[in-house]
MDTraj code that builds the backbone (N, CA, C; nanometers):
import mdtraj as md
import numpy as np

residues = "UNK UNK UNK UNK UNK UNK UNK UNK UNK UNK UNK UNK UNK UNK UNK UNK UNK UNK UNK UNK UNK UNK UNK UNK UNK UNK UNK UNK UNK UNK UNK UNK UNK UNK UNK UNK UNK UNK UNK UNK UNK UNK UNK UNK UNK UNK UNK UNK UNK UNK UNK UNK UNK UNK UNK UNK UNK UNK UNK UNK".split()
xyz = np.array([
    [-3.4005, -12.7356, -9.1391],
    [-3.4719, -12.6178, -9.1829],
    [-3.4069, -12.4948, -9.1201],
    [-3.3817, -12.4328, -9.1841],
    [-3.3589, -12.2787, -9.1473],
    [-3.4078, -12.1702, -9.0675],
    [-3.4070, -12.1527, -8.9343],
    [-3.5102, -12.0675, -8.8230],
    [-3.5469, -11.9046, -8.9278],
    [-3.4680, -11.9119, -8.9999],
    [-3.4424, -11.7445, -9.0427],
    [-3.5957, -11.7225, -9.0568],
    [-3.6464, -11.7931, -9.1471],
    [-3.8169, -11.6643, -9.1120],
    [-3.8701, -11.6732, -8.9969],
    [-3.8890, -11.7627, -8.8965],
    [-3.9233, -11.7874, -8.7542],
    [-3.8838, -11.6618, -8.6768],
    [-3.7380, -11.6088, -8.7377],
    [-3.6377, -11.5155, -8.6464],
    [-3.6866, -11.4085, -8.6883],
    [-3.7505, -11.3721, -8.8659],
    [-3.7637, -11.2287, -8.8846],
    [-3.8919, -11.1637, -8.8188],
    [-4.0037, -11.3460, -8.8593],
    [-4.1327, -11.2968, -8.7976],
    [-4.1301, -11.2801, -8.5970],
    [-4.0484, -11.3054, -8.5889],
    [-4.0663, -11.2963, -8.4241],
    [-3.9773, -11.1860, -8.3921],
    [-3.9040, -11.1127, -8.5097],
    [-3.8504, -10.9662, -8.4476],
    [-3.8971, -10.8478, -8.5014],
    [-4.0190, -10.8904, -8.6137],
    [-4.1361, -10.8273, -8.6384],
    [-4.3011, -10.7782, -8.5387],
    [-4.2679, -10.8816, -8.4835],
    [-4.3847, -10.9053, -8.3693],
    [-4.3238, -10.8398, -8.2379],
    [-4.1724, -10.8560, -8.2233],
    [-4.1574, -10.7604, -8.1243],
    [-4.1614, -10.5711, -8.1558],
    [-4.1593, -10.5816, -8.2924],
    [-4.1182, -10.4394, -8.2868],
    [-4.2845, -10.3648, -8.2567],
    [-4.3562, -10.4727, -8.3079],
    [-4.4967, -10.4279, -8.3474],
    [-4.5841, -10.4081, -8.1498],
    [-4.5040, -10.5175, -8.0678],
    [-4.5660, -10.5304, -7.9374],
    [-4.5986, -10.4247, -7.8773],
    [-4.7073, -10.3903, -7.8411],
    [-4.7795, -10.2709, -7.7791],
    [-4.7634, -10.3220, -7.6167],
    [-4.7947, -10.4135, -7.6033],
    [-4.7904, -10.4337, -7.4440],
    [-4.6356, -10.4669, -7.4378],
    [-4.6533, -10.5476, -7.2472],
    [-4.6057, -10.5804, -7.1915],
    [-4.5255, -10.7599, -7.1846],
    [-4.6266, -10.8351, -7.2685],
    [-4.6019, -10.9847, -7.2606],
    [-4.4835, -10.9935, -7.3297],
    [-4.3519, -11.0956, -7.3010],
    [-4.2975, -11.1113, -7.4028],
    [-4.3417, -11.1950, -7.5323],
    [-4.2114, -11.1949, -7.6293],
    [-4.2729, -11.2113, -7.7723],
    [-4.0993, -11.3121, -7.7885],
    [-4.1718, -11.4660, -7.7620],
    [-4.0228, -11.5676, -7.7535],
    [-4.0354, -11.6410, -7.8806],
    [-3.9110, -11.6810, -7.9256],
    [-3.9077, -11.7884, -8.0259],
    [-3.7788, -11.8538, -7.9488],
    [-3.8061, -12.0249, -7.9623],
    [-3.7218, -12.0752, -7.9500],
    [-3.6991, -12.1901, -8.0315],
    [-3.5906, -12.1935, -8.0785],
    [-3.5345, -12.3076, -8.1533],
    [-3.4568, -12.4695, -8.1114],
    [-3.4673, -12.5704, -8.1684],
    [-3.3890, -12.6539, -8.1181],
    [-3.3209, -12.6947, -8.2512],
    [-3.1844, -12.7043, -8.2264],
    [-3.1163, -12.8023, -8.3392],
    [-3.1086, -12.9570, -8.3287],
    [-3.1089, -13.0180, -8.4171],
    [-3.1041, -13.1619, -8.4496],
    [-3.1968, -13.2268, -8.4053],
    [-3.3329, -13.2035, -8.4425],
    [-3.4986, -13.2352, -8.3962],
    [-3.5617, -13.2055, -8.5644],
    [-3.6627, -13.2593, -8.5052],
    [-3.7522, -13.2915, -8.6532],
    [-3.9273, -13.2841, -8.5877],
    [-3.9712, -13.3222, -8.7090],
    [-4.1096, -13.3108, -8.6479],
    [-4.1716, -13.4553, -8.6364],
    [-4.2243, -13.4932, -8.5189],
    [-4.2658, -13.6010, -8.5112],
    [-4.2398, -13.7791, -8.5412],
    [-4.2716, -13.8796, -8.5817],
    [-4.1493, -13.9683, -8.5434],
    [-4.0236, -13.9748, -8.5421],
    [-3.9521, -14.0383, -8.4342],
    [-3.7765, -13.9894, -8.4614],
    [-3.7637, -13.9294, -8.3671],
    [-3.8070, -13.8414, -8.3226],
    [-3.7850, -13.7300, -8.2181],
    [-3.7748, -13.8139, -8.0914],
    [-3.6493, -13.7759, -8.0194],
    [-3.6078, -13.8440, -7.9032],
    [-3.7311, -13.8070, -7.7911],
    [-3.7463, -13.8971, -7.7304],
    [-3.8775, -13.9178, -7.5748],
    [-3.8251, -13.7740, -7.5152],
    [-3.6994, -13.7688, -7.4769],
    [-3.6406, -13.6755, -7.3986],
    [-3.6781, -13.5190, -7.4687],
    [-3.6784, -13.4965, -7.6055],
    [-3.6799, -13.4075, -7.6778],
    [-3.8162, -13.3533, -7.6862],
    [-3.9560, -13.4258, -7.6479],
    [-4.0995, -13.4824, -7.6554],
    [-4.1244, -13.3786, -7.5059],
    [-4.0396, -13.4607, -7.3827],
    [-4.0933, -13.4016, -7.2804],
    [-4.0319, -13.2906, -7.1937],
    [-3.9371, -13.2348, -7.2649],
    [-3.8755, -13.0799, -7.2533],
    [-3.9666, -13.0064, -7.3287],
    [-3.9926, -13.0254, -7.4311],
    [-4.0982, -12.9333, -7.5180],
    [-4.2471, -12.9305, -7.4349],
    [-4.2832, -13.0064, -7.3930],
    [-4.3985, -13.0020, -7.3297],
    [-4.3817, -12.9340, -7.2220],
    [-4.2353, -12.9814, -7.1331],
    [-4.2286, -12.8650, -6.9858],
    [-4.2151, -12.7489, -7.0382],
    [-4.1299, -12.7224, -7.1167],
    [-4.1378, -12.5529, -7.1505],
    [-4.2564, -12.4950, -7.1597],
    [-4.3302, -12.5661, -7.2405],
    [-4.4539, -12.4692, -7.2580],
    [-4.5400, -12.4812, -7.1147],
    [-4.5438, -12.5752, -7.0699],
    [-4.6151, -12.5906, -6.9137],
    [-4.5562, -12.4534, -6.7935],
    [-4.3907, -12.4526, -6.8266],
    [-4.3736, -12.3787, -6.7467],
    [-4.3881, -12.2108, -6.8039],
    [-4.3439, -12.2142, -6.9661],
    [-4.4291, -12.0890, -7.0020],
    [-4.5661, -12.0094, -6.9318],
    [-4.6535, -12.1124, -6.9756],
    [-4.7647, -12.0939, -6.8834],
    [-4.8101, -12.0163, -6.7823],
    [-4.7177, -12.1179, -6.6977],
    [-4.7430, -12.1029, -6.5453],
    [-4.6673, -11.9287, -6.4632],
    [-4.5300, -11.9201, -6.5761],
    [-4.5120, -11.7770, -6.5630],
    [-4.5912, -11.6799, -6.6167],
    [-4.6368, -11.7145, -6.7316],
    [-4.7696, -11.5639, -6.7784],
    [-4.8616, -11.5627, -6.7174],
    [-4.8988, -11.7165, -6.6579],
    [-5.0744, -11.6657, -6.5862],
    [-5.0612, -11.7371, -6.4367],
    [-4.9536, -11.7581, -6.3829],
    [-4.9372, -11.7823, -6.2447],
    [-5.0199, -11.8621, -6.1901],
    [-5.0518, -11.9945, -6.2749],
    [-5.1705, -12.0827, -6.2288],
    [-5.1242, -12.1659, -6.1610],
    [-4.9905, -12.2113, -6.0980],
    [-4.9251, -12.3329, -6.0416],
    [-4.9153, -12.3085, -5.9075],
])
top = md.Topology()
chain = top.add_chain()
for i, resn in enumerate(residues, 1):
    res = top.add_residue(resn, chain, resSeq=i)
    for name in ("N", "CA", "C"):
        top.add_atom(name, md.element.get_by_symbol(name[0]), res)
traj = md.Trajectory(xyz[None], top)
């Protein structure tokens, strides 16, 4: 699949950002959605967002 609308709507949302938070998109190549998807591929996606988290609201 093609990130391109992922990319326009997330440089739409930055232009629009009034605050301070950032405004991320991130992509992975050669991933899919759900079965198939390597274990390894499963639990990077989960740390990212864990460590997302933990940098916006400093709960760790």
């Amino acid at each position: 699949m093609d990130p391109f609308h992922a990319r326009k709507m997330t440089a739409r949302m930055q232009v629009a950002q009034e605050g301070d938070n950032p405004i991320l998109l991130k992509t992975r190549s050669k991933t899919g959605h759900g079965p198939g998807k390597p274990i390894s591929k499963v639990v990077e996606e989960n740390l990212d967002g864990w460590v997302f988290l933990d940098d916006q609201l400093d709960v760790f």
